[in-house]
Backbone as CSV, one residue per row, in Angstrom:
resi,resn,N_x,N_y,N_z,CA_x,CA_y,CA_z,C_x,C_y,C_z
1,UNK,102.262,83.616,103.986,103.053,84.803,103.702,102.258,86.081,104.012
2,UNK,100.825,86.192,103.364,100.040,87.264,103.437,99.179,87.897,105.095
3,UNK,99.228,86.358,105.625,98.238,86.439,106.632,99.005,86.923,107.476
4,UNK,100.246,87.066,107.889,100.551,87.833,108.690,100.920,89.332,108.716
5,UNK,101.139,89.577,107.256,100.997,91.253,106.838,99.798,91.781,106.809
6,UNK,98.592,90.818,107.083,96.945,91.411,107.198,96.652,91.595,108.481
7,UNK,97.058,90.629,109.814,97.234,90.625,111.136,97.801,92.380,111.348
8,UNK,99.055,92.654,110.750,99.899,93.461,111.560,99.146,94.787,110.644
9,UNK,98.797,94.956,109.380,97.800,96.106,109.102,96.648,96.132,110.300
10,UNK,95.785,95.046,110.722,94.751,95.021,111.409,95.698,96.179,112.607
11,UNK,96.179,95.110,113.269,97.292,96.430,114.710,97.659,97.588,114.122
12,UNK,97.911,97.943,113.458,98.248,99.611,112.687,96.971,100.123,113.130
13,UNK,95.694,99.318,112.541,94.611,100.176,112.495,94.421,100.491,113.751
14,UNK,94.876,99.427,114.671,93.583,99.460,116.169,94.625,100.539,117.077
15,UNK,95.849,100.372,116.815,97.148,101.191,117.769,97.069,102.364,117.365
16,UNK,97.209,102.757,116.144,97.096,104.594,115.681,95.400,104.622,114.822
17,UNK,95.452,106.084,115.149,94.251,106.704,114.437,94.387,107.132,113.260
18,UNK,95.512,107.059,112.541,95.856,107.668,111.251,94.894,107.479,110.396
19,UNK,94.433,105.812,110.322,93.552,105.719,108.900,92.269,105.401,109.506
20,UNK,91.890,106.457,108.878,90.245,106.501,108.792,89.775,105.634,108.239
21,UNK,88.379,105.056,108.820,87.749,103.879,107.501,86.348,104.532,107.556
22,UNK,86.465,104.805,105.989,85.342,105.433,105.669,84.294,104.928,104.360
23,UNK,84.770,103.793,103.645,84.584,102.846,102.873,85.689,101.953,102.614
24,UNK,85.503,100.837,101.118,85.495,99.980,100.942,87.165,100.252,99.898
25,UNK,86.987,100.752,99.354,87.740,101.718,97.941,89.021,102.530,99.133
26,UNK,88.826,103.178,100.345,89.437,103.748,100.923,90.427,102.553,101.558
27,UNK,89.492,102.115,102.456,90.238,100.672,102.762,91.432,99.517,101.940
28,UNK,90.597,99.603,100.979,91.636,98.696,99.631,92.973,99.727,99.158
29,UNK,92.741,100.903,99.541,94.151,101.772,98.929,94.838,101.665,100.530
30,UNK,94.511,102.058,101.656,95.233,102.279,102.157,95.846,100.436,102.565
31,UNK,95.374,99.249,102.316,95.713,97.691,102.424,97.235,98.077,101.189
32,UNK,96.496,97.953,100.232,97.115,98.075,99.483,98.641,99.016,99.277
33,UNK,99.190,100.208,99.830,99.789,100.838,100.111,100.652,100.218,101.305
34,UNK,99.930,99.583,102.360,101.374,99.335,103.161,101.285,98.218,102.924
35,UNK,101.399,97.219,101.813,101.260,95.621,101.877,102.468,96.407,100.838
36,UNK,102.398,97.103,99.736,103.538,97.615,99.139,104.611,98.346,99.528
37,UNK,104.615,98.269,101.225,105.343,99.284,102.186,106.439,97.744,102.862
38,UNK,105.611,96.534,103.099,106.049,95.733,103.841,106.515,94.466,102.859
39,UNK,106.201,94.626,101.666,106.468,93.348,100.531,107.533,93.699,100.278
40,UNK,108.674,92.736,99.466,109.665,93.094,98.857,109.351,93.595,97.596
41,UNK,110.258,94.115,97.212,109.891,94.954,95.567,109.715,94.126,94.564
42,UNK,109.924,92.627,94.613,109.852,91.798,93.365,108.168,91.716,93.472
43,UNK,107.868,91.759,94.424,105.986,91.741,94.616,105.407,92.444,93.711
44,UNK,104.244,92.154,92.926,103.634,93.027,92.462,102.047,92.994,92.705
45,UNK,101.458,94.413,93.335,100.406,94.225,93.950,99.528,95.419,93.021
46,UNK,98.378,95.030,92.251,97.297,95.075,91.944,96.300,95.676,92.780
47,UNK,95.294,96.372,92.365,93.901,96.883,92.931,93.087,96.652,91.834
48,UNK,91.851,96.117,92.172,90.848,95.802,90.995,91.203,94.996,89.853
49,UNK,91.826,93.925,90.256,92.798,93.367,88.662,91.926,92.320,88.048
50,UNK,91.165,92.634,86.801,90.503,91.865,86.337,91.213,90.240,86.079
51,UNK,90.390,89.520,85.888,90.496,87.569,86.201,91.400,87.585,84.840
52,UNK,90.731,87.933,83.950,90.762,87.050,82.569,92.147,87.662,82.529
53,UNK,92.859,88.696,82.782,94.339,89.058,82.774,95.109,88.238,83.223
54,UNK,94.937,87.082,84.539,95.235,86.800,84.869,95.298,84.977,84.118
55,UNK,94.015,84.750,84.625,94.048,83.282,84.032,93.729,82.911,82.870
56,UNK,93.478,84.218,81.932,93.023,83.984,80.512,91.401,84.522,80.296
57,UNK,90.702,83.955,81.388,89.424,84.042,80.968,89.107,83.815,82.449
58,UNK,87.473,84.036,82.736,86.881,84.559,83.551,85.676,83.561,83.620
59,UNK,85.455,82.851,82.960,84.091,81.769,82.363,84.009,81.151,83.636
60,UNK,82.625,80.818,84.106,82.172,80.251,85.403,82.164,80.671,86.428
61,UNK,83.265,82.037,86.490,83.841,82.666,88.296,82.785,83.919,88.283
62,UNK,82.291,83.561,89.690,81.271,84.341,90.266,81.491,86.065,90.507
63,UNK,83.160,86.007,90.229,83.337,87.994,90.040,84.242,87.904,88.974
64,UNK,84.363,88.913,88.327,85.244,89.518,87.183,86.744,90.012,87.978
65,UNK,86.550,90.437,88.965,87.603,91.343,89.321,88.634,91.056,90.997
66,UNK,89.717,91.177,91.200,90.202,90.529,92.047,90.195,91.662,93.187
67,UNK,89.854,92.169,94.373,90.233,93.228,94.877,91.860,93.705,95.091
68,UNK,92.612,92.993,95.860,93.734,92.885,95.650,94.356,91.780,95.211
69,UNK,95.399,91.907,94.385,95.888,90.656,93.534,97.662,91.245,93.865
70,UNK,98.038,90.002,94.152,99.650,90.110,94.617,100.272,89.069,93.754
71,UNK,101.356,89.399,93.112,101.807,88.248,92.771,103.553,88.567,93.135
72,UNK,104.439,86.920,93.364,105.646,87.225,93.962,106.164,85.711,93.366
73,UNK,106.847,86.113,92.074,107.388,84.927,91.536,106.109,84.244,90.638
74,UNK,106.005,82.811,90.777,104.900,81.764,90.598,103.665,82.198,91.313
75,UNK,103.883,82.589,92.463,102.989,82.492,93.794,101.977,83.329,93.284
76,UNK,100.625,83.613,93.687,99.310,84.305,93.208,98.574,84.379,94.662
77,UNK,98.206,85.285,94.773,97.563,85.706,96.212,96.277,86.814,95.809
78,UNK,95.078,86.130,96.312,94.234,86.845,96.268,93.933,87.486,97.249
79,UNK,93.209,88.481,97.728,92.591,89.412,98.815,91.150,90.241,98.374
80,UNK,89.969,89.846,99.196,88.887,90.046,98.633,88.507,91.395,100.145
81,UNK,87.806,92.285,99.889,87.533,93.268,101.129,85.939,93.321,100.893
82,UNK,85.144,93.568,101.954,84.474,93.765,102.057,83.988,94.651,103.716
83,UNK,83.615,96.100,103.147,83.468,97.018,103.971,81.917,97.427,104.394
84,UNK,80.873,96.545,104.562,79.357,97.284,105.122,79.778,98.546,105.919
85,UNK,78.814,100.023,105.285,79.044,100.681,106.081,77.481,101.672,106.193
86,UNK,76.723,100.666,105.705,75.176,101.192,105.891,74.459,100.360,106.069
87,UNK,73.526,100.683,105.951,72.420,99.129,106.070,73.004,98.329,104.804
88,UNK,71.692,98.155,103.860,71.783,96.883,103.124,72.177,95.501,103.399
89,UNK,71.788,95.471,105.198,72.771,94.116,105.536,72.825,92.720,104.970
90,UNK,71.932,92.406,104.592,71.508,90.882,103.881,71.862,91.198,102.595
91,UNK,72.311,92.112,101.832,72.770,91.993,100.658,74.220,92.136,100.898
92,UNK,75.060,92.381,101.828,76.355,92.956,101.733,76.692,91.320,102.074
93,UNK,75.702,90.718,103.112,75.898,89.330,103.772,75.836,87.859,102.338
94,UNK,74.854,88.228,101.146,74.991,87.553,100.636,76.300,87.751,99.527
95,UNK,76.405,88.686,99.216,77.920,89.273,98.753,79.111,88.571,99.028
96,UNK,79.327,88.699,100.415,80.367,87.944,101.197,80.689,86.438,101.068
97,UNK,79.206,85.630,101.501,79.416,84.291,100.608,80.021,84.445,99.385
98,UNK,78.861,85.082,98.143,79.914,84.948,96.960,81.383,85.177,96.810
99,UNK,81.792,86.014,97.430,83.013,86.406,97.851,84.245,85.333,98.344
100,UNK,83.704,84.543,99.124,84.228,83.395,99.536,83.979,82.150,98.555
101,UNK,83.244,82.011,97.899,83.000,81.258,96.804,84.196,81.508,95.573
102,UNK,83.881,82.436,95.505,85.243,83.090,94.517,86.791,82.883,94.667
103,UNK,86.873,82.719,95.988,88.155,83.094,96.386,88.189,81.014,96.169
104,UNK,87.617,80.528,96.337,87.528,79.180,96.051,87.726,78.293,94.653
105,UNK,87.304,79.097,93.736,87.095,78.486,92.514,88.829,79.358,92.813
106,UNK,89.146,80.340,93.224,90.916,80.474,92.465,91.644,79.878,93.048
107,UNK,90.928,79.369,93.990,92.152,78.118,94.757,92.202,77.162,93.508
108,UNK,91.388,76.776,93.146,90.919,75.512,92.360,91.611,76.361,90.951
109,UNK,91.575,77.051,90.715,92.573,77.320,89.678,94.150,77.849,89.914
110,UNK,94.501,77.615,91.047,96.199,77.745,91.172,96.536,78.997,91.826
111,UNK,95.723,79.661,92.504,96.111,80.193,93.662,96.876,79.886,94.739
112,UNK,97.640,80.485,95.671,98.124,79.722,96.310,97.877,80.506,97.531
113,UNK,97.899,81.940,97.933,96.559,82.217,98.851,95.651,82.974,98.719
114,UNK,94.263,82.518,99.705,93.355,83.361,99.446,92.896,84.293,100.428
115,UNK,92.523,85.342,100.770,91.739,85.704,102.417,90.883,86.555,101.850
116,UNK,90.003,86.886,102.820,88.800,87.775,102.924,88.534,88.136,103.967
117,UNK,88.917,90.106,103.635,88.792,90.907,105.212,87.783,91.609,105.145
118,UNK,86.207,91.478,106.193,85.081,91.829,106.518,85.987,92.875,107.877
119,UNK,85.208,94.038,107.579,85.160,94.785,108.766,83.377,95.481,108.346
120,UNK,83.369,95.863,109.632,81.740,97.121,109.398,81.708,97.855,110.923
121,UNK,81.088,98.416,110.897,80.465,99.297,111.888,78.714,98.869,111.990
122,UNK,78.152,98.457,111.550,76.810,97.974,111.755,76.695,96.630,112.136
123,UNK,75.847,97.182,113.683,75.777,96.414,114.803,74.988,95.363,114.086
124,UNK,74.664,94.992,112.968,73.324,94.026,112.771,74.098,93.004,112.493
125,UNK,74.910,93.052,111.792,76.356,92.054,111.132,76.622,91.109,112.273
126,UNK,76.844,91.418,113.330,76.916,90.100,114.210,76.589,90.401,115.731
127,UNK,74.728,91.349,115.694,74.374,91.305,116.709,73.129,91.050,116.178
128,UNK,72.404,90.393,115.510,71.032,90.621,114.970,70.806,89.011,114.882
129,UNK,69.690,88.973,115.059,68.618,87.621,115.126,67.568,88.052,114.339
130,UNK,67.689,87.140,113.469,66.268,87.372,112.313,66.343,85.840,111.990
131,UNK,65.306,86.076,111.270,64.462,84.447,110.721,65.358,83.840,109.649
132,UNK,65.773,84.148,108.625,66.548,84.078,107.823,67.842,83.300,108.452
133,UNK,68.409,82.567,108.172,69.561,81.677,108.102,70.786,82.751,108.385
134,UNK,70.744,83.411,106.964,71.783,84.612,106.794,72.226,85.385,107.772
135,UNK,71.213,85.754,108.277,71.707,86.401,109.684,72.377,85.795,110.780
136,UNK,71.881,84.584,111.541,72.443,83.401,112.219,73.716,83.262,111.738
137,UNK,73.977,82.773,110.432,75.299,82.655,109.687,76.500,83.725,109.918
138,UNK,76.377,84.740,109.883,76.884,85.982,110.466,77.041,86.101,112.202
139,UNK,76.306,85.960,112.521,75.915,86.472,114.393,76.758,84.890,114.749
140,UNK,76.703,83.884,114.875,77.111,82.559,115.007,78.724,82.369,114.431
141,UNK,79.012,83.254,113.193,80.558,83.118,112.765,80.664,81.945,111.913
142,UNK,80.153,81.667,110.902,80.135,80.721,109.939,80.071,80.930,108.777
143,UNK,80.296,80.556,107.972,80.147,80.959,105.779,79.846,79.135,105.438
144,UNK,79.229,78.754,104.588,78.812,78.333,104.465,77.833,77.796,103.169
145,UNK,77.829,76.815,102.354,76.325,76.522,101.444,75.576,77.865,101.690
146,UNK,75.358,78.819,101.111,74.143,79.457,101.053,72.799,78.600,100.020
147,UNK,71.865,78.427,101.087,70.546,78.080,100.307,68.906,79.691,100.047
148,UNK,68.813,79.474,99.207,67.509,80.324,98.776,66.446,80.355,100.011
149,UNK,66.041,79.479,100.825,65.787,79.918,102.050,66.034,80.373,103.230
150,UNK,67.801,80.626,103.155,68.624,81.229,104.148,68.252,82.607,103.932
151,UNK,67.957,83.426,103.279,67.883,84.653,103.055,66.272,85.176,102.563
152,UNK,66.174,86.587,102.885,64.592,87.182,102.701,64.470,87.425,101.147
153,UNK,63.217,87.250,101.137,61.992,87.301,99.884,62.875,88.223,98.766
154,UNK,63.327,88.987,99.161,63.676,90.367,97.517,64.889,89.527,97.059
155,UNK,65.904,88.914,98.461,67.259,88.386,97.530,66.669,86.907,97.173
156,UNK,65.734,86.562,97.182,65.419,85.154,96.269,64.825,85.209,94.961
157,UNK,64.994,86.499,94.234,64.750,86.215,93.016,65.977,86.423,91.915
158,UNK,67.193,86.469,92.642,68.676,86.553,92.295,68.734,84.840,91.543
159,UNK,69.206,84.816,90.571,69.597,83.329,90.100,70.744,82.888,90.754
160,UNK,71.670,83.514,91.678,72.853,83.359,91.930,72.446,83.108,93.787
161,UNK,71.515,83.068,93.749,70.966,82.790,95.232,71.608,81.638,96.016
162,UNK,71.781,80.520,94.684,72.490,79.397,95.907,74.381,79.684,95.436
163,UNK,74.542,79.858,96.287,76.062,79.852,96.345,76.262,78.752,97.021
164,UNK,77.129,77.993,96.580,77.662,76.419,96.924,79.296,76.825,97.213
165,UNK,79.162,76.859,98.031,80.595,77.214,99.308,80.975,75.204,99.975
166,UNK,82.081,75.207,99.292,83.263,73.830,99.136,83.518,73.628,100.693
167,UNK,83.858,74.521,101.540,84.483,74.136,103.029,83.082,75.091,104.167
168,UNK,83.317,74.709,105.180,82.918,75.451,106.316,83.911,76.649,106.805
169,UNK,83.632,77.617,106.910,84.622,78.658,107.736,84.176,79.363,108.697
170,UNK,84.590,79.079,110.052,84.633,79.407,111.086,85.174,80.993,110.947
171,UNK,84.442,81.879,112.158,85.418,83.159,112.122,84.564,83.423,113.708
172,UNK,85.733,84.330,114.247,85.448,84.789,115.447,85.164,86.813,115.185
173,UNK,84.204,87.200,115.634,84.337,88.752,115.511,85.031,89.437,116.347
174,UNK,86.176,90.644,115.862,87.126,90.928,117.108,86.719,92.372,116.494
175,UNK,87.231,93.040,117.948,86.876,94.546,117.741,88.029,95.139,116.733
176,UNK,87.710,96.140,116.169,88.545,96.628,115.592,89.573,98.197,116.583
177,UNK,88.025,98.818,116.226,88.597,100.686,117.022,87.245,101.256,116.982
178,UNK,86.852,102.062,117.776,85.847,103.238,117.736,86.146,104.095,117.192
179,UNK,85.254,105.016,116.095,85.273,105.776,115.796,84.178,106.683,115.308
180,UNK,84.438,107.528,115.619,82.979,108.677,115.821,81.848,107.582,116.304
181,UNK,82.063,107.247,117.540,81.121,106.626,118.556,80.923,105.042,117.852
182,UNK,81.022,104.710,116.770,80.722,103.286,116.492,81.896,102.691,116.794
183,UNK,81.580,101.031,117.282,82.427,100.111,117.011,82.460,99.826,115.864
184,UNK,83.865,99.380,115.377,83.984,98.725,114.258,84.413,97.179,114.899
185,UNK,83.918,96.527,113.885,84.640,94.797,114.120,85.194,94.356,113.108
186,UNK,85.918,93.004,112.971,86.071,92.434,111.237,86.710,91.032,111.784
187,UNK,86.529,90.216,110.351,87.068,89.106,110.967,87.493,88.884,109.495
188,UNK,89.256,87.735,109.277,89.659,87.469,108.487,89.332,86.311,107.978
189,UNK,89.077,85.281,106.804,88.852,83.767,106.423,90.084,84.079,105.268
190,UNK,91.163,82.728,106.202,91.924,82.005,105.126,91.168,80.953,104.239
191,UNK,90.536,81.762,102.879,90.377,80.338,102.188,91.164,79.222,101.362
């Protein structure tokens, strides 16, 4: 149902210049706004909608908070964003796993869909070769088991270091739009 109202936002973005992407928070209002432009009105779509509202409680799940949360009838649809728009790359990269981890445990609790939309403008995200796993994982198009040696020295003293990711997910990087001289890219995972 969702994945094709995330496709046709993606073409909004790349065909007109209207919306600026200038973070993460900007991004999630303006998703959010035409997913409430293109849903029927029985939809009800959420920004930041904490778990435990939802399923009672929050115990074991790796985030508190849903980025976008849709619901239409029974049906429950999650949407997780994630916008790098500075460095910090290996932390935004281990983020993302968790991110996908998350969106997993709500499958496993009665979700019925999940996705996660990565866009950035920093070329390191899937032009960079470093020693680290993490990076490969990214540049290569994969999510994956994160292990404590996939990633550098400062993020291995995180207890949350191994993220245990249930499936493999493939993703291809597609351009998004230029703007003020950067490419942007992003790629979607149905989890």
């Amino acid at each position: 149902m969702i994945a094709r109202h995330l496709d046709n936002f993606i073409s909004l973005l790349q065909d007109k210049g209207e919306i600026e992407l200038y973070n993460e928070a900007g991004l999630q209002h303006e998703l959010g706004f035409y997913l409430k432009s293109v849903l029927n009105s029985s939809c009800t779509i959420q920004l930041e909608r904490n778990i435990s509202a939802i399923l009672g409680n929050k115990k074991g799940l790796h985030k508190n908070e849903i980025d976008i949360f849709i619901k239409n009838g029974d049906r429950k649809i999650a949407i997780e964003l994630k916008m790098p728009v500075n460095k910090q790359i290996p932390k935004r990269m281990e983020l993302t796993f968790k991110d996908v981890r998350f969106l997993e445990q709500l499958k496993t609790k009665g979700f019925d869909e999940c996705y996660l939309l990565f866009t950035s403008n920093v070329k390191s995200f899937w032009e960079s070769r470093r020693e680290q796993k993490i990076y490969a994982y990214f540049n290569d198009g994969i999510i994956k088991t994160l292990y404590k040696e996939d990633v550098p020295v400062f993020l291995k003293e995180s207890k949350d270091t191994l993220i245990p990711i249930t499936n493999e997910y493939e993703f291809t990087w597609k351009d998004l739009k230029k703007q003020n001289n950067k490419q942007w890219r992003y790629f979607i995972l149905d989890v």
